[in-house]
N, C-alpha and C positions, 0 to 999 in steps of 0.2 A: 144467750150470748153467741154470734155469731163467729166463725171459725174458716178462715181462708183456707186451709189445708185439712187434708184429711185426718183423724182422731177423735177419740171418745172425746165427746165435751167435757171441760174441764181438768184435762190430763197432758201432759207436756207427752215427747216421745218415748219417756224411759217409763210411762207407765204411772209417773208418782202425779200427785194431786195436786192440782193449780190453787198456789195461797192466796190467789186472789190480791194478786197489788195491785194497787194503783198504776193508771198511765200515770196521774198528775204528781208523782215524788221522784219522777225522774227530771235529769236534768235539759236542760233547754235541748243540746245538740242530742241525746240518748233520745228524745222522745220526736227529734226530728230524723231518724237515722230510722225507729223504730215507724214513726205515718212513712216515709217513704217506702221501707219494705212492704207494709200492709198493702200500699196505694201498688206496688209492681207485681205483689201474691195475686192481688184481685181486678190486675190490669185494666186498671180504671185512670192510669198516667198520672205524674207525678210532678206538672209543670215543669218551667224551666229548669233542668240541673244540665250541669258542665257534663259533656263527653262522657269523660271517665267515668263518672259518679255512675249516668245514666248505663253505661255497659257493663259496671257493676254491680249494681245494683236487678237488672235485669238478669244474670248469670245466678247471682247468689239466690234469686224468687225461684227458679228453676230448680235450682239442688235442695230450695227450700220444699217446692213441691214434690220433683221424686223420691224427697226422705219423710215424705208423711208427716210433713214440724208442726206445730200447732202454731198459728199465726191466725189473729182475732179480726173482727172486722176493723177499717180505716178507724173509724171514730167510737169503739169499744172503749170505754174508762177505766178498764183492767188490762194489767200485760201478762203474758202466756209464761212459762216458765221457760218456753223456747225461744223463746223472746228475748226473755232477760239472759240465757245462755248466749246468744247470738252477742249478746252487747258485752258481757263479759269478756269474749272471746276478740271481739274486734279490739277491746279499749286495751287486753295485751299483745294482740299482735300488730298495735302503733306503738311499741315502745322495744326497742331490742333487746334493754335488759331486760325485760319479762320473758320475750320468745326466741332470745337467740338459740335457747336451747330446742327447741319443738320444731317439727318436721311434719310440714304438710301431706298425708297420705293417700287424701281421694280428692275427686272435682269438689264436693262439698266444703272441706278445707282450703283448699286452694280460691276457690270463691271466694271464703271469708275474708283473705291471706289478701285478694284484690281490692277488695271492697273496704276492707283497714287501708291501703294504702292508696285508694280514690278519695277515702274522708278525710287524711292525712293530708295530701296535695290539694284539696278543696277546704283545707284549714277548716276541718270538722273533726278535730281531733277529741276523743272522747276521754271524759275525766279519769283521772287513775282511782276514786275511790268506788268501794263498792256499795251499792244501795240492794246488790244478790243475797239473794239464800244460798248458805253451804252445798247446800241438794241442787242448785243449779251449775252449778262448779262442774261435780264429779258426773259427768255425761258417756252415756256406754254409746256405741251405733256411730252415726257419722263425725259426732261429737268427741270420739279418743283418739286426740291428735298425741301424736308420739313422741319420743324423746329423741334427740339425736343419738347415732351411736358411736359420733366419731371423739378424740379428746381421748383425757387419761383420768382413772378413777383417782378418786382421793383417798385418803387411808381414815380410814374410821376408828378413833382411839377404841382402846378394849373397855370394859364397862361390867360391873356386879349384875348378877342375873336379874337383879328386881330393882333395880335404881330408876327415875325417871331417864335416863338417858337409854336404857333398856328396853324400855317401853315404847320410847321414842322409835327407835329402830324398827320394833316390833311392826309398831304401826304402818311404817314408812315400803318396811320390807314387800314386795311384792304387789305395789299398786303405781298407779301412774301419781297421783296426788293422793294429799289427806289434807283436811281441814283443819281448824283451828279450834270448831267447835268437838272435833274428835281428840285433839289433843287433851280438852279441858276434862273431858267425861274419865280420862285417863288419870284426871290429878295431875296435871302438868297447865299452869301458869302462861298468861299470855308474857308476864315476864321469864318465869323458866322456859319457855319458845324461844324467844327471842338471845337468849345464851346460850342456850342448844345449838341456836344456826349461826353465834358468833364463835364456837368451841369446832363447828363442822360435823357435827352429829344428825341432823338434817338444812335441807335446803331452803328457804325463800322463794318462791316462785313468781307469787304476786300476794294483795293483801289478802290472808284470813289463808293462803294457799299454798301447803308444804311439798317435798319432795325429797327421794334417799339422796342422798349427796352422789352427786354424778360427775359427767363432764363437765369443764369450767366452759361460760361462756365464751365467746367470738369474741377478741375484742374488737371495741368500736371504735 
C-alpha cells in the first residue's frame, strides 16, 4: 500500500495501527474531499476545482507533508487513519455549533479551519455523521486543536464519590476530549451520557465526542 507522506506503513501519525477501512464506506463528498487531498499530496492535480478549493486544498497538502500525515496513494481502497482524522475535523469545523468553542493554534489547523470553509462555500459540505473510530478523534501533535479560553465556567453540581456522574468528571477532568466508547467501559450508558450533558456534568462536542463543561458557545 502505497503512502503519500512520510510514516511507517500502516500507522497514522500518533503511532496507533491503521484498521484498515475502506475508501468505499465513505460518503460521496468525504471520499471526494479525501481523492482530492491524495491527488495535491502527490501533485499529480486535481482538475478543474474553484479558486478557493484549489488554494486550499494545496495549503492543507503542504501542512499535510511537513507533519509527516499518512495519506495513501490517489486510488488506494483503504483510508489512513489520518485521513479519516482530517474528515472528522473538517465536517466540525463546518458547523459552529461543534467548533465555536476551538481555537486554531498552528498553520496545520488553520489550514484545515480554510479548507472547511472552501468545501463550505463550494457546497461540499461534509455530513455530520460519523463513519470514525474513537482512536481517530483523540489526536496528539498537529491534531490538538484547543479550547477557547474566553466565556464564564459553569458550576458543576456536587456528586457522591462513586456515582456515575463522578466518574463522569473523572474522565473528563484533565483532557481535551473523551469518547463515548470511554464512557461505556466506565458503566455509564449512551443514555446515562446523554443526561449527564442535559444535567451539565459534561459537554457535547460532536457525535460519539465529550468535553468538561466549559465556556458556552458564540452565539450565532
Amino acid at each position: 500500500m502505497q503512502q503519500q507522506a512520510v510514516g511507517r506503513p500502516g500507522e497514522g501519525s500518533s503511532g496507533m495501527s491503521c484498521a484498515r477501512r475502506l475508501f468505499s464506506v465513505l460518503t460521496i463528498q468525504e471520499r471526494r474531499v479525501i481523492t482530492l487531498l491524495r491527488a495535491y499530496c502527490a501533485g499529480v492535480g486535481a482538475g478543474e476545482v474553484p479558486v478557493l478549493v484549489h488554494r486550499a486544498f494545496a495549503t492543507l497538502a503542504a501542512e499535510v507533508r511537513a507533519n509527516a500525515l499518512v495519506v495513501f496513494a490517489v486510488r488506494s481502497i483503504y483510508v489512513s487513519d489520518d485521513e479519516v482524522a482530517i474528515l472528522r475535523w473538517l465536517s466540525m469545523l463546518q458547523r459552529p455549533s461543534q467548533s465555536a468553542q476551538l481555537r486554531m493554534a498552528n498553520p496545520f489547523q488553520n489550514a484545515l479551519k480554510s479548507c472547511a470553509d472552501a468545501l463550505a462555500e463550494d457546497g461540499g459540505r461534509l455530513p455530520p455523521r460519523s463513519v470514525l473510530a474513537d482512536a481517530c478523534i483523540e489526536r496528539d501533535g498537529c491534531f490538538g486543536i484547543a479550547l477557547r479560553a474566553d466565556g464564564l465556567e459553569r458550576e458543576i453540581p456536587t456528586v457522591s464519590a462513586d456515582s456515575p456522574e463522578a466518574r463522569a468528571l473523572a474522565l473528563v477532568e484533565g483532557r481535551k476530549f473523551a469518547t463515548a466508547s470511554q464512557f461505556r467501559a466506565l458503566g455509564i450508558s449512551t443514555q446515562k451520557l446523554s443526561r449527564l450533558c442535559q444535567r451539565g456534568y459534561v459537554e457535547r462536542v460532536a457525535t460519539g465526542l465529550y468535553k468538561k463543561p466549559g465556556p458556552a458557545a458564540e452565539a450565532r
